[in-house]
C-alpha positions as CSV (number, residue, x, y, z in Angstrom):
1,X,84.6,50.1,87.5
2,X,88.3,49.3,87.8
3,X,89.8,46.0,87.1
4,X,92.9,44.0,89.4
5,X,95.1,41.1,88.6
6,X,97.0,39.1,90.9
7,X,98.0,35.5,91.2
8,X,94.4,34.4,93.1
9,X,91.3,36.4,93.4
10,X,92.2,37.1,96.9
11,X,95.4,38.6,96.3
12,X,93.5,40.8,93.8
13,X,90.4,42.0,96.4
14,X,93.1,42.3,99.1
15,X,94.8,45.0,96.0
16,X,91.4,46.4,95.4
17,X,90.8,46.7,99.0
18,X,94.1,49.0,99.9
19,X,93.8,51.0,96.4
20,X,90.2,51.6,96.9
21,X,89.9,52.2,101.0
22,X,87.7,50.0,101.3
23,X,87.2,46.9,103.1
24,X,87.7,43.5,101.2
25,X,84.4,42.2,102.8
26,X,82.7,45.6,101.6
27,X,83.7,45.3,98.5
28,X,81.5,44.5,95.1
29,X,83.6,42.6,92.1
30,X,83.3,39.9,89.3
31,X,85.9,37.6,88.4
32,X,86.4,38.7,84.8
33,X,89.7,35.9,84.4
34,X,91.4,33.3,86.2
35,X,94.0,31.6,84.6
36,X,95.6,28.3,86.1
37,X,98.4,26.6,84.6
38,X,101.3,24.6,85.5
39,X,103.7,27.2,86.1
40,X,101.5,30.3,86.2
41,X,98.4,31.5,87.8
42,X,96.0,34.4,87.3
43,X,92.8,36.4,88.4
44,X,91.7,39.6,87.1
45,X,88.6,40.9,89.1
46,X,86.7,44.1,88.0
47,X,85.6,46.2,91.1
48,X,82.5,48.7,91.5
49,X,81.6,51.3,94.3
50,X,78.3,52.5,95.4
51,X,79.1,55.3,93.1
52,X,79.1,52.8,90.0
53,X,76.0,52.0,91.1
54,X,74.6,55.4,91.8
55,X,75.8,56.2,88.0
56,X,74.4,52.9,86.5
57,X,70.8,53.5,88.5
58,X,70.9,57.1,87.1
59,X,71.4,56.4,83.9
60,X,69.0,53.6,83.9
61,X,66.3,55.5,84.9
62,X,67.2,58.0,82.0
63,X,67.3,55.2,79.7
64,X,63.9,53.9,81.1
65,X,61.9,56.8,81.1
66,X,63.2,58.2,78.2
67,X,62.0,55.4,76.6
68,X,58.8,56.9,77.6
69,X,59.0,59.9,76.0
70,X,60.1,61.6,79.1
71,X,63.2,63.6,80.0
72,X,64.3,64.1,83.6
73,X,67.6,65.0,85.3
74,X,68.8,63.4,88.0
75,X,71.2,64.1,91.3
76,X,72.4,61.4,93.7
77,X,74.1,61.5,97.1
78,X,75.2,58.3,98.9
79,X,74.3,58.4,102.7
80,X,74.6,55.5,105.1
81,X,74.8,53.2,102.4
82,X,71.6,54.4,100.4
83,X,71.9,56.0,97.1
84,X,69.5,58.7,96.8
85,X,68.0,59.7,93.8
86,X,65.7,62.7,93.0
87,X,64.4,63.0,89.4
88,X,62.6,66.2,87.9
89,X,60.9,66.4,84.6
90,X,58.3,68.4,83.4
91,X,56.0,65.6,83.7
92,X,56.0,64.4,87.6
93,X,53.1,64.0,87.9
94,X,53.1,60.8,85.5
95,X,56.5,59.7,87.5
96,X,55.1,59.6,90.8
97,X,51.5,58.1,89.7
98,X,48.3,58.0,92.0
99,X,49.2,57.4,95.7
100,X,52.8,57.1,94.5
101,X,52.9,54.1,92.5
102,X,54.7,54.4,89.2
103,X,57.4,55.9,91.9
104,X,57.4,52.9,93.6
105,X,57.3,50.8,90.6
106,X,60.4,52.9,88.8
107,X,62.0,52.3,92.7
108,X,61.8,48.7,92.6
109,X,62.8,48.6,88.9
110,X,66.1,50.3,89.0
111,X,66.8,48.3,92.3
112,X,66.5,44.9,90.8
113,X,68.9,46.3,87.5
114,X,71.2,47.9,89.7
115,X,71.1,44.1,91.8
116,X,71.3,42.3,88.4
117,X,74.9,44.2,86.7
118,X,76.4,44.5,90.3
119,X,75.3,40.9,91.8
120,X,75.0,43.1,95.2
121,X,72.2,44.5,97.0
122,X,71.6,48.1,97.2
123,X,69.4,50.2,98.7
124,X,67.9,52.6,96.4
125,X,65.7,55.1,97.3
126,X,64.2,57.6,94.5
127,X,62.3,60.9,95.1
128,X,60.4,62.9,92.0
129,X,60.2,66.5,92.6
130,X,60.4,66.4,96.7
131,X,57.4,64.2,96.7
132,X,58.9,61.3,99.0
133,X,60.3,64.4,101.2
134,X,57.2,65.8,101.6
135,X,54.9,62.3,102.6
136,X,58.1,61.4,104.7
137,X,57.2,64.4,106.5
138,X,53.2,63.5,107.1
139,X,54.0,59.8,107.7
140,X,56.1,61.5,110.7
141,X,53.5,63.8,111.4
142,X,51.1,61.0,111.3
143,X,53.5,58.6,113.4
144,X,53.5,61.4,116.1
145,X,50.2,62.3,116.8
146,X,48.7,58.5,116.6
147,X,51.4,57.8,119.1
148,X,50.4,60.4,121.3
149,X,47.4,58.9,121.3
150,X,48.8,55.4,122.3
151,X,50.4,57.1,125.4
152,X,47.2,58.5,126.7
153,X,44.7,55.6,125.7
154,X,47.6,53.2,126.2
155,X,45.4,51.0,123.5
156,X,47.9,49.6,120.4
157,X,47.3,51.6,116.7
158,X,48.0,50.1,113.7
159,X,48.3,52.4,111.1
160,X,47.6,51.9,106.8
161,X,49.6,49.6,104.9
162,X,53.0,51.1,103.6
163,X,55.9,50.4,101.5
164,X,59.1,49.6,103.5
165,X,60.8,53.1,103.2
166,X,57.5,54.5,104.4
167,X,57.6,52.0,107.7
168,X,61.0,53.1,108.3
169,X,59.9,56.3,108.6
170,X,57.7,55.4,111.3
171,X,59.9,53.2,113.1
172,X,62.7,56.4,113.3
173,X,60.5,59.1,114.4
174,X,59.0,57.0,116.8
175,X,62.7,55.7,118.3
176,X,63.5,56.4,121.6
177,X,60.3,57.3,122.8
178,X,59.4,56.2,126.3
179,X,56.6,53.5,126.6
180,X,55.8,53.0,122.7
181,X,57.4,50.6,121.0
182,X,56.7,50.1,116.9
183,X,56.3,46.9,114.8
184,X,55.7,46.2,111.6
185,X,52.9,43.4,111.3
186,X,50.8,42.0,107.9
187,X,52.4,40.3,104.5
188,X,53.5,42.1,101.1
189,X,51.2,45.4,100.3
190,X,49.4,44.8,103.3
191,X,52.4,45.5,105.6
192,X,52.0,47.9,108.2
193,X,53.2,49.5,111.8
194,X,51.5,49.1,115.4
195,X,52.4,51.6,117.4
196,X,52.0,49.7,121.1
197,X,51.9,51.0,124.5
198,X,54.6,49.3,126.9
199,X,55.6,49.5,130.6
């Protein structure tokens, strides 16, 4: 995180903004100071980046878990706005929990810190050992063949509950394909994706 000062907090996002490359309405900061006196004004703002907060959700997790008893490494890439996180340990098994659970519940834990010490959402998605990469692949797998099945019955599926990564899944593979059309359909863990037949 790097901090600016300028006379007004705008000055000092507008100097973020041309340091940093980034656009002032992009950009993620905290008013650390802002002087005002008679003769003499000031703001100092600190600024973060998605890679602050790919750090800070990395090393929470490491804090987290390790706090479990468990070691893991981590790698990150940023892509379209998503930080991606893998972990390994020698225990993945325990990470990713039955039916993927303590991975979702470690997800949905880093992305509320992350929220909390950058007062910005991010979307954070985490993967232990290749597991999300491998039931992204059978959710598309799934997606595919169900709608196959909505083209030639031309009768609407809905398909299981699943978290909103998962749906987005669906909804991707299933873009752009002529006479289906996807929703998502239900309330909290019960949320799920109709594939539908249209004309």
């Amino acid at each position: 995180m790097k901090q600016y000062t300028a006379k007004t907090i705008e000055e000092a996002v507008k100097a973020a903004s041309l340091d940093l490359g980034i656009e002032a309405e992009k950009l993620s900061y905290n008013v650390v100071e802002e002087k005002k006196g008679l003769f003499h004004k000031q703001a100092t703002i600190e600024v973060s980046t998605i890679d602050d907060a790919s750090e800070f959700a990395q090393q929470y997790l490491k804090d987290a878990i390790g706090g479990m008893g468990i070691e893991i490494t981590t790698s990150a890439k940023v892509e379209d706005e998503i930080i991606h996180i893998t972990i390994n340990s020698e225990r993945n098994p325990v990470l990713i929990g039955k039916g993927g659970r303590t991975l979702q519940a470690l997800n949905e834990l880093d992305r509320l810190a992350v929220s909390n010490k950058f007062r910005r959402r991010y979307r954070i998605l985490l993967d232990v050992g290749g597991y999300k990469e491998d039931k992204y692949s059978h959710i598309a797998y799934i997606a595919k063949k169900n709608a196959k099945e909505v083209l030639r019955s031309k009768v609407d599926v809905q398909l299981s509950p699943m978290t909103p990564d998962e749906r987005r899944v669906v909804h991707n593979t299933l873009n752009g394909w002529e006479h289906i059309k996807t929703e998502s359909t239900g309330e909290g863990n019960d949320r799920a994706v109709v594939i539908k037949y249209v004309e």
